[in-house]
C-alpha positions as CSV (number, residue, x, y, z in Angstrom):
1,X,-5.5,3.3,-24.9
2,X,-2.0,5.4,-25.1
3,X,-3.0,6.6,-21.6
4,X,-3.8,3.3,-20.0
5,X,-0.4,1.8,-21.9
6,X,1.3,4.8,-20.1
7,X,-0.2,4.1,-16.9
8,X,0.3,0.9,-16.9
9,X,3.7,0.8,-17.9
10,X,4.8,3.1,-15.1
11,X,2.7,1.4,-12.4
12,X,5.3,-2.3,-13.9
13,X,8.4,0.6,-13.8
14,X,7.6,1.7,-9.9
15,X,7.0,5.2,-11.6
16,X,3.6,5.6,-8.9
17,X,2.8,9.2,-9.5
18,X,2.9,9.4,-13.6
19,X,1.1,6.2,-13.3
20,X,-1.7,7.5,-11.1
21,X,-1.6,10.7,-13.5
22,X,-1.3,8.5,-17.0
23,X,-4.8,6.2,-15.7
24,X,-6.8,9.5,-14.5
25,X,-6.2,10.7,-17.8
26,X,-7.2,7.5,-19.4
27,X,-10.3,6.8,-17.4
28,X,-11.1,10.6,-18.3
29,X,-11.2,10.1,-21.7
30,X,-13.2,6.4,-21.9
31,X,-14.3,5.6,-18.7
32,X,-15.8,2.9,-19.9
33,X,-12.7,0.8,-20.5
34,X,-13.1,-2.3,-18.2
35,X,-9.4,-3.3,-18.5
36,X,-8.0,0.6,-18.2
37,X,-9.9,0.4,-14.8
38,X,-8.7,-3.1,-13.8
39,X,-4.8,-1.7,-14.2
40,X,-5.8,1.3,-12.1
41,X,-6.9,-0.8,-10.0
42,X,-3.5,-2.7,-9.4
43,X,-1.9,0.9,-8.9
44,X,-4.3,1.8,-6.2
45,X,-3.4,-1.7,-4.0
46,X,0.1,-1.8,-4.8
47,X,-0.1,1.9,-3.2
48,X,-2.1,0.4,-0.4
49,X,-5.5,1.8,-1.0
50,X,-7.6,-1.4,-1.3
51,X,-10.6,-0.1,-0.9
52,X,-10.6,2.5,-3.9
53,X,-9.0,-0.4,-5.7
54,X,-12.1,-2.6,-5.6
55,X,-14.4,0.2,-6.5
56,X,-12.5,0.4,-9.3
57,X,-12.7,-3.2,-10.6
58,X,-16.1,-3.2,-9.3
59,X,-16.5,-0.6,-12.1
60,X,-14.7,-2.8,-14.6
61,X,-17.0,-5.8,-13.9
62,X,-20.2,-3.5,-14.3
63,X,-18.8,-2.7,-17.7
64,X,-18.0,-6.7,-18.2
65,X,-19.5,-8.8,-15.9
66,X,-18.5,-12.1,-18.1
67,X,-14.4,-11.2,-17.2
68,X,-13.1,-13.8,-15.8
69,X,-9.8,-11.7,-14.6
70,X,-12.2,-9.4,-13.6
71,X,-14.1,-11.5,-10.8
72,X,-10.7,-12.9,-9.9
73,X,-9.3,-9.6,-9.3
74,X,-12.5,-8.7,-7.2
75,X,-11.5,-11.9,-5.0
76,X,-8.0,-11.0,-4.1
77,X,-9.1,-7.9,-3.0
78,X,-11.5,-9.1,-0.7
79,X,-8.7,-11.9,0.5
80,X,-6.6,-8.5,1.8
81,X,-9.2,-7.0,3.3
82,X,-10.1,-10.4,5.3
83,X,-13.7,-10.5,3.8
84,X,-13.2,-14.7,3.1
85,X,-16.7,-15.3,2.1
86,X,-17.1,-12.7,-0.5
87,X,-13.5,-14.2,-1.8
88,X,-14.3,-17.4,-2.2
89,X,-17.7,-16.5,-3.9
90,X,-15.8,-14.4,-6.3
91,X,-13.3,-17.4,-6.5
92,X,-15.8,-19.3,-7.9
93,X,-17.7,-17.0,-10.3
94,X,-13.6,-16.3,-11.7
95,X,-13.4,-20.5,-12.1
96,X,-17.5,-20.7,-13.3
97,X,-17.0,-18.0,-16.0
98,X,-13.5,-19.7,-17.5
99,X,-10.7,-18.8,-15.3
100,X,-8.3,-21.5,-16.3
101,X,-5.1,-19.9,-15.1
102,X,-4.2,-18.6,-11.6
103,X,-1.2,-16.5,-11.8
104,X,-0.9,-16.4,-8.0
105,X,-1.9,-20.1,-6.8
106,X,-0.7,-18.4,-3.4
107,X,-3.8,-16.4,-3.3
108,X,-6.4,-19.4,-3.2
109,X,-3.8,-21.3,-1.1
110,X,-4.4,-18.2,1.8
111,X,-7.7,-18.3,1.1
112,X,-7.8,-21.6,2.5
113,X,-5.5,-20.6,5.9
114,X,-8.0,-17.8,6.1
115,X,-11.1,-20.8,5.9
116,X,-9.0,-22.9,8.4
117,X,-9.2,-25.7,5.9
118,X,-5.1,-25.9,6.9
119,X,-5.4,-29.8,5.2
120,X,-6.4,-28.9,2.4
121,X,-4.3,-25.4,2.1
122,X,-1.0,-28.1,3.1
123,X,-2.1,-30.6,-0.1
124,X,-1.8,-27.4,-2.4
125,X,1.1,-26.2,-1.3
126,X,2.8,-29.0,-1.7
127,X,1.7,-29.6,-4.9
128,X,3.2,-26.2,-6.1
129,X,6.3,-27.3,-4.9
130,X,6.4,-30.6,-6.6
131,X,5.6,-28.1,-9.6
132,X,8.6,-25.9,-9.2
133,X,10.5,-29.5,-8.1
134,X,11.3,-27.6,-4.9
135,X,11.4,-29.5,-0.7
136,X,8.2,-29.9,0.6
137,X,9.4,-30.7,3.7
138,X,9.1,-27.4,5.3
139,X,5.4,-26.9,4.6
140,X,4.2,-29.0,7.7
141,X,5.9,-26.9,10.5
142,X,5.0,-23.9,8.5
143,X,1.4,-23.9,8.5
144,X,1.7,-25.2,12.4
145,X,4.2,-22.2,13.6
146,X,1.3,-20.0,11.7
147,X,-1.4,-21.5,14.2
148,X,0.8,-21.5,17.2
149,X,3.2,-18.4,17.9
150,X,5.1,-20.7,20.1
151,X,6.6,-23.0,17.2
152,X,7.2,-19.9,15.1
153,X,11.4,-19.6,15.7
154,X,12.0,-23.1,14.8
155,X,9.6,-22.9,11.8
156,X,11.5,-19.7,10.6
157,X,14.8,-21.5,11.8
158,X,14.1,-24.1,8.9
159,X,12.9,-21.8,6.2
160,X,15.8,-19.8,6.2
161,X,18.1,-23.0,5.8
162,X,15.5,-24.0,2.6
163,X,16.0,-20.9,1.2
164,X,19.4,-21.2,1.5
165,X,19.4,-24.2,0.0
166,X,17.5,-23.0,-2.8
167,X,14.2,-25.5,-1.7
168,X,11.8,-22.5,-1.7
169,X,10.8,-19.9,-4.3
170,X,11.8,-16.3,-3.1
171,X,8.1,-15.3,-3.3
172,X,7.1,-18.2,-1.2
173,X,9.7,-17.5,1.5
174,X,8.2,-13.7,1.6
175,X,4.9,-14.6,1.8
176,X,5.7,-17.4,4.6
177,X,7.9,-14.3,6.4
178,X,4.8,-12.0,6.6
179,X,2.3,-15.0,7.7
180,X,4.7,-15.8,10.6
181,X,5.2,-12.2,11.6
182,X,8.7,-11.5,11.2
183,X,9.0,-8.3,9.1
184,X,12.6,-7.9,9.1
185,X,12.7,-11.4,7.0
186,X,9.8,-10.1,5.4
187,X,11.0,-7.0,3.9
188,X,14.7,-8.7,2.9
189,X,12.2,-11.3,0.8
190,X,10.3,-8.8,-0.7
191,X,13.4,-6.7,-2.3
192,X,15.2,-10.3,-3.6
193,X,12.1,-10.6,-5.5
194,X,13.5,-11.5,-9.1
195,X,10.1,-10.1,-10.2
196,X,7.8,-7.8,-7.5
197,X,4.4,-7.9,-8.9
198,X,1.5,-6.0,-7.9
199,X,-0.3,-8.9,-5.8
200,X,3.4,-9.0,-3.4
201,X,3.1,-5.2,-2.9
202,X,-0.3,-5.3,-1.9
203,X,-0.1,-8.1,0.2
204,X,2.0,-6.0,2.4
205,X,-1.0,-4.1,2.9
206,X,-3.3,-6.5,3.3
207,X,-5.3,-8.0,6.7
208,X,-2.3,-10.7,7.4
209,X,0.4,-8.4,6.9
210,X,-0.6,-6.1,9.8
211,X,3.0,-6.9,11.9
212,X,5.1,-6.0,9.0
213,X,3.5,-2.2,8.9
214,X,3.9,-2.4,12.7
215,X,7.6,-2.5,12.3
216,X,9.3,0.7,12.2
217,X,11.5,-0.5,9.0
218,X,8.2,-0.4,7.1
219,X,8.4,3.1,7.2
220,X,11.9,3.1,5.5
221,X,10.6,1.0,2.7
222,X,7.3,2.9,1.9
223,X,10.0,5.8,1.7
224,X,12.6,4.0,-0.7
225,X,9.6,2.5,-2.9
226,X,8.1,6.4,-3.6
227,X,5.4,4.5,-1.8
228,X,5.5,7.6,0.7
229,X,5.9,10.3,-1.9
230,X,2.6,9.3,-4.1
231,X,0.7,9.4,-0.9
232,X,1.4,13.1,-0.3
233,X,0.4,13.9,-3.9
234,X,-2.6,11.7,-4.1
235,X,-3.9,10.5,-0.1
């Protein structure tokens, strides 16, 4: 359990390598700790490797398949890597075994772009809005310029005067920036994060963020994150 603190602690401090080294010791010592393995498991995507991240919540859920967090955890994963069917059925096991609070309405709200259900998607991003009594006015041409490329300027045009404004969350204007392929906006919303939790990290590695690790800046940040230095210690 001191380990898993330790690792955890560094992986919310941006300290990737004694993190990495704090959860290997941890899962050495009781490698049957579901929740020591889900942590590791936010290290692994934050540092871009998704796929040994699920493995290791997969691991966590054998140990407790009842975990709520757990299943939910499993989903996201699968919404970065673009498997959309496997999300939403891990969506639901997350909401059938008591999931009662979603601490990135975001994620189900992509989920929903990545279904094409863009109504739907719209409705609920409006209503988080509402919820953070923020404009909603912006979320129309949004989720239009993300269909067509064309209307994309304009769209981006309008967020930037929201933000401004202070109509739209930080986070929201990020994600919105990576969705509409325009990674220099992108990477400026990502470092005025008040708050840069695991699930905005990973999302930079994940299926829709592919133009953003196009860019040549995203070699810069990976750099000034220590992004680049954990990857020659640990792949």
């Amino acid at each position: 359990e001191s380990a898993g603190t330790r690792g955890y602690l560094g992986f919310m401090r941006g300290q990737w390598i004694a993190a990495e080294t704090a959860f290997r010791t941890a899962i050495v010592a009781d490698p049957n700790n579901p929740e020591v393995r889900q942590m590791y498991s936010q290290l692994l995507g934050a540092m871009g490797r998704i796929e040994p991240a699920l493995a290791q919540v997969r691991l966590a859920q054998e140990i407790d398949p009842l975990a709520p967090v757990v299943a939910d955890r499993i989903g996201i994963l699968h919404l970065w890597l673009g498997r959309d069917a496997e999300a939403a059925n891990d969506a639901a096991l997350a909401r059938e075994l008591g999931l009662d609070e979603v601490a990135y309405p975001e994620t189900k709200i992509l989920l929903k772009l990545h279904q094409h259900d863009d109504a739907n998607a719209a409705d609920d991003l409006r209503a988080l809005q509402r919820s953070l009594h923020r404009s909603e006015a912006w979320v129309g041409p949004t989720l239009e310029a993300y269909r067509h490329p064309e209307k994309r300027p304009a769209a981006i045009a309008q967020l930037d005067r929201t933000l401004a404004a202070g109509g739209i969350s930080a986070r929201i204007y990020f994600g919105s920036m990576v969705l509409l392929e325009s990674p220099a906006r992108a990477l400026r919303g990502f470092a005025a994060l008040p708050d840069r939790g695991g699930n905005d990290l990973e999302f930079l590695f994940s299926v829709d963020a592919g133009a953003v690790r196009r860019d040549p800046a995203f070699g810069e940040f990976v750099r000034n994150m220590g992004i680049e230095a954990y990857w020659d210690r640990f792949g």
